[in-house]
N, C-alpha and C positions, 0 to 999 in steps of 0.2 A: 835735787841732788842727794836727796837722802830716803829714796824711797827702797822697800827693801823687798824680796820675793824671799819666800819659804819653799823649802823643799818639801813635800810632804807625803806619806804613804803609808801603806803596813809596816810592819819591822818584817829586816832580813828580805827587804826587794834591790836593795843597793845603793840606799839613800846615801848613806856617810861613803860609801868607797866612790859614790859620786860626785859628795860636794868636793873630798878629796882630789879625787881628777879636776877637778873645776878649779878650786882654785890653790891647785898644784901645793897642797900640805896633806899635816897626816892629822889636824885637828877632830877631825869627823872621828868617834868610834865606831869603826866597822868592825863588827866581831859575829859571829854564827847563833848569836840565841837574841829573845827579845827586850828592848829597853836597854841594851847596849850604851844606847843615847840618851839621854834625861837632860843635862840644861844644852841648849841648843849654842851652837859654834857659828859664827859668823866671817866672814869674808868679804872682801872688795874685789869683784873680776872686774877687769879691763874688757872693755866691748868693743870686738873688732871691729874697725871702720878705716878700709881702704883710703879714706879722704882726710882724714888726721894722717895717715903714714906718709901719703903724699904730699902736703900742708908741710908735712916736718923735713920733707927731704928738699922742698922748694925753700924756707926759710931757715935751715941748717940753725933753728933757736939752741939756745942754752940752758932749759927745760924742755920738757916736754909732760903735757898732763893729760891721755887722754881721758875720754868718758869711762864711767861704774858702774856697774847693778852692785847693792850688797844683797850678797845672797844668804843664808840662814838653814841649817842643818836642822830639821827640828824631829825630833823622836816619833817613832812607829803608832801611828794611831791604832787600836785593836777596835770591833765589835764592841760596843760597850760603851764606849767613850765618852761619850755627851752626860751621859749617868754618872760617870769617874771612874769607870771598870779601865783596870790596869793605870798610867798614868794620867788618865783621862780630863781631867780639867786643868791640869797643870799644863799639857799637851798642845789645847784650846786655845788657852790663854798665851801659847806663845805662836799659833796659826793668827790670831786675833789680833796680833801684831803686828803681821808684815802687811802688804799692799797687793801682792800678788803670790800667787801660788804654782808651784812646778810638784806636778803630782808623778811620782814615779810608779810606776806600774810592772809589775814582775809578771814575764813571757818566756824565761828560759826553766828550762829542766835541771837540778843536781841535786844529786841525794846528800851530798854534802853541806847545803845549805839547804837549814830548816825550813818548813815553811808553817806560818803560826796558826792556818787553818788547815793545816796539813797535806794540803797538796795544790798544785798550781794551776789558777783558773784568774784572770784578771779581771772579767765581766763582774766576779761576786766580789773579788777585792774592791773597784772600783765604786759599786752599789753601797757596798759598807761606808767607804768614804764619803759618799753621798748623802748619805744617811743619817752618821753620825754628824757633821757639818749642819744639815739641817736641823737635826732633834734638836743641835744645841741653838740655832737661830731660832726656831719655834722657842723654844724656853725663855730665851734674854727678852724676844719681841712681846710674848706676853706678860712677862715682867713689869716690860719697859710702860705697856699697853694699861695693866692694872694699876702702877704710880699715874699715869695719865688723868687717869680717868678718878683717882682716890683726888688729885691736887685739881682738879675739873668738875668737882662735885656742885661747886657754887655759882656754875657758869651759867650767866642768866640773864646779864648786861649784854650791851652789843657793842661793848667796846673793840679796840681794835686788840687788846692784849689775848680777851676772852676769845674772838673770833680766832687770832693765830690758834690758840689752846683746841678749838674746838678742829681746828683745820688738821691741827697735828695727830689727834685722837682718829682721823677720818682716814688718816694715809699710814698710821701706823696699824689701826684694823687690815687696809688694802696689804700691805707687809706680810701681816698673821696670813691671810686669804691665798697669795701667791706662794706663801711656802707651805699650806695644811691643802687646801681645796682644790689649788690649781695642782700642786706638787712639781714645783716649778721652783730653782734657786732663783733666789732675788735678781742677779744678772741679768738674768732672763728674758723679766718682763719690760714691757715699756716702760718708762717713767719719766715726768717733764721734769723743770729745773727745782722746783720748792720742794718735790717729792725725792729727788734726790738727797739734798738737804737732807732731810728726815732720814733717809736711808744709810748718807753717811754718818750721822748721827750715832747710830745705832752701831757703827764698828760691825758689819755682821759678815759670817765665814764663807757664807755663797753668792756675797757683794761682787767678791775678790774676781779677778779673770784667773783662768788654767788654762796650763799650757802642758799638756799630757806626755810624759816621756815613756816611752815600752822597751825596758830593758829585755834586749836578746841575747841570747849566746852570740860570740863573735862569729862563729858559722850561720849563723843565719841573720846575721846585720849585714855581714860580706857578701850571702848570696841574695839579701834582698826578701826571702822569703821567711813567713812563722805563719802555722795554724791558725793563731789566735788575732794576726792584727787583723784581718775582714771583720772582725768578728769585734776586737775595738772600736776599729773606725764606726761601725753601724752602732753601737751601746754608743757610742758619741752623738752621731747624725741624729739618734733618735732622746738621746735627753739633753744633751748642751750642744746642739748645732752650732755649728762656726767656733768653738772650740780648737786650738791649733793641737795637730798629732805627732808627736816627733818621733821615728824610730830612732836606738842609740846602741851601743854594748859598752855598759861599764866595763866591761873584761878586756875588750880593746882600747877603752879610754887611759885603765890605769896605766898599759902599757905604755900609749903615747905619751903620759902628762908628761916623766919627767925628761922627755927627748926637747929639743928642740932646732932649728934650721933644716940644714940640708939631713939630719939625723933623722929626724920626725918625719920629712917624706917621704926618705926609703925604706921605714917603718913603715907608710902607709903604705906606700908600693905592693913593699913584699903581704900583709895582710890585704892589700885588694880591695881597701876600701881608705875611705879619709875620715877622721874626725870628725862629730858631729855638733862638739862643745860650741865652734860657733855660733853655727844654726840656732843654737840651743841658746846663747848669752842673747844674741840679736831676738832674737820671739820674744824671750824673757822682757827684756828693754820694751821692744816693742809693744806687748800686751797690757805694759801699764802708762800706756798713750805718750812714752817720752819723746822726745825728738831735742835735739841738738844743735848748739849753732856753736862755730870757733871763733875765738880772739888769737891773733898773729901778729908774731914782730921776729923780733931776734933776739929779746931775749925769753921770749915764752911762746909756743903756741898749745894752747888747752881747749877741750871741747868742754862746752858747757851743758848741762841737762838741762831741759825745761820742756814741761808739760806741751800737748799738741794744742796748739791755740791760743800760749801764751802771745799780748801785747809786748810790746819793744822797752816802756820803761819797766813791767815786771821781768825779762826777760834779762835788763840789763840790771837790777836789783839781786839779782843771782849774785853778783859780783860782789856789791857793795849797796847796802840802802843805802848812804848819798845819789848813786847814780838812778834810781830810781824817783826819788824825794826831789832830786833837783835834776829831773831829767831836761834835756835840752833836744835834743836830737839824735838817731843813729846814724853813720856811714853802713852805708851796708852795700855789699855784694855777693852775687851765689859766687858757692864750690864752681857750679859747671861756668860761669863765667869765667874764674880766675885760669881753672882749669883750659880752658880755649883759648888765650889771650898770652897767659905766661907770665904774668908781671902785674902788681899793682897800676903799674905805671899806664900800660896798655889796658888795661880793664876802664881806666878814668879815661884815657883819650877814647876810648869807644862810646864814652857815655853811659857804661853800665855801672858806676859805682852813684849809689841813690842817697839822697837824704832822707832819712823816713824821720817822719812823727811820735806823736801818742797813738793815733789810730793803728799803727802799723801791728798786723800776728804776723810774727818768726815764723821761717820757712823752714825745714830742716835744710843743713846744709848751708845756710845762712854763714857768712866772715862780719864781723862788725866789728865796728869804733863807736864807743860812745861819748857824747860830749856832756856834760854837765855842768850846771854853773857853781858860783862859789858858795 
């Protein structure tokens, strides 16, 4: 429930007039030169999910909470960066922060807004950010790699403390390897569970998932076409495959945020295209493996986050460690059952509301009750 995405990119791609659209304020500094932005601004979006809306219109609660990404404004990386050129490790250090990354990428043309390599090409933008991210991974891993090996100097016994130490020296080398030899971000490569470990360890920049946004002019978000996104997609395909590509236009966005209902439609209407902030909150959620389950009554119904593969009493520990610590059992039912049936009532006379265990991993979409003892 508390994981967060960063926004990250050059300065003056339309970082803060994005987080702004996003999450409908004016916190972000958006202004025409660079470093505008220096301590980073933060927000809570609401992630859209048709089955909370419907959830709330079925139990008419007395709250309502749905699910959040917090998302995170964080200042223009420049060339240089990982060294400290411009505000370069202060920068780092708050990428190094979040959990996921939403890299914006500047695809439209205007002489009015500067551009800090001076002219617009997204392929060398995004190379830069690649680069910089690494140089600073390569840095921290060999760091990390030389304490290693200084506190490892005496390893000589076969104990089980010595063997971890030597084990940890073996995969943080593989680390250094994948990002100098292969030239691969860490993500990338395969890795089993103990080496994960070690990798989360290490807090590192090209850990994180990305989920690439290509700001266009509103004329070519609306017509579907720009020069440059073939030409993204493949700089994708060819260094972070599988990678998710979002086209957007901040320039359309600011106009929808502060509309909304039947307003904000005919806004889309008349522009010819629709908003893309959802697509964009969902990927986001999605690319750092969340998923969701609801609790429902009358007087609350809230979606809960929790990782993909979360067990039933960590799941139900989201709530409350008592319910976790003295977990008893869940009631559980899907979304699509309640959704077909109409009524709690009719879900249990069908036989689909379940008692699950300790063994049980949450489904998204998941309704539960959980029982605990005293």
């Amino acid at each position: 429930n508390n994981l967060k995405i960063g926004i990250v990119g050059l300065p003056n791609v339309g970082k803060s007039s994005f987080f702004n659209a996003l999450s409908n304020t004016d916190l972000g500094k958006a202004a025409n030169f660079p470093y505008a932005t220096i301590n980073p601004e933060e927000a809570r979006i609401m992630v859209p999910d048709a089955r909370f809306d419907w959830l709330c219109d079925l139990y008419k609660p007395a709250s309502k909470v749905p699910a959040a990404l917090t998302c995170i404004d964080i200042a223009g990386l420049t060339a240089g960066a990982s060294t400290g050129a411009g505000l370069g490790n202060a920068f780092l250090s708050h990428v190094r922060a979040v959990d996921g990354i939403f890299q914006v990428v500047r695809a439209f043309d205007d002489a009015e807004v500067i551009h800090v390599e001076g002219d617009v090409n997204p392929l060398r933008d995004m190379e830069i950010i690649q680069t910089e991210l690494r140089l600073k991974d390569i840095e921290w891993v060999e760091k990390a790699l030389e304490n290693l090996k200084k506190s490892g100097r005496s390893l000589g016994s076969n104990s089980l403390a010595d063997k971890a130490k030597k084990e940890e020296i073996a995969i943080t080398e593989r680390i250094l390897a994948v990002l100098t030899e292969e030239g691969k971000d860490v993500r990338k490569a395969e890795w089993n569970n103990k080496e994960i470990d070690v990798v989360n360890g290490l807090m590192l920049l090209t850990a994180k998932p990305v989920t690439y946004l290509v700001n266009l002019s509103e004329r070519d978000f609306v017509r579907k076409k720009n020069k440059w996104l073939p030409k993204i997609k493949g700089w994708i395909d060819e260094n972070n495959p599988g990678d998710p590509l979002i086209p957007f236009s901040v320039a359309l966005e600011e106009r929808l945020a502060p509309l909304e209902g039947q307003e904000k439609k005919d806004e889309e209407t008349k522009a010819g295209a629709e908003s893309a902030l959802p697509k964009i909150i969902t990927a986001g959620y999605k690319s750092l493996e969340l998923i969701r389950y609801f609790t429902c009554g009358p007087d609350e119904v809230r979606a809960w986050t929790i990782r993909n593969g979360t067990k039933a009493p960590q799941a139900a520990g989201v709530i409350h460690s008592d319910f976790e610590n003295k977990f008893v059992c869940g009631e559980i039912m899907s979304y699509e059952d309640l959704k077909e049936h109409g009524s709690e009532a009719a879900v249990k006379a069908a036989g689909k509301l379940r008692q699950q265990g300790k063994p049980y991993v949450m489904i998204d979409g998941d309704i539960a009750y959980w029982k605990a003892g005293q």
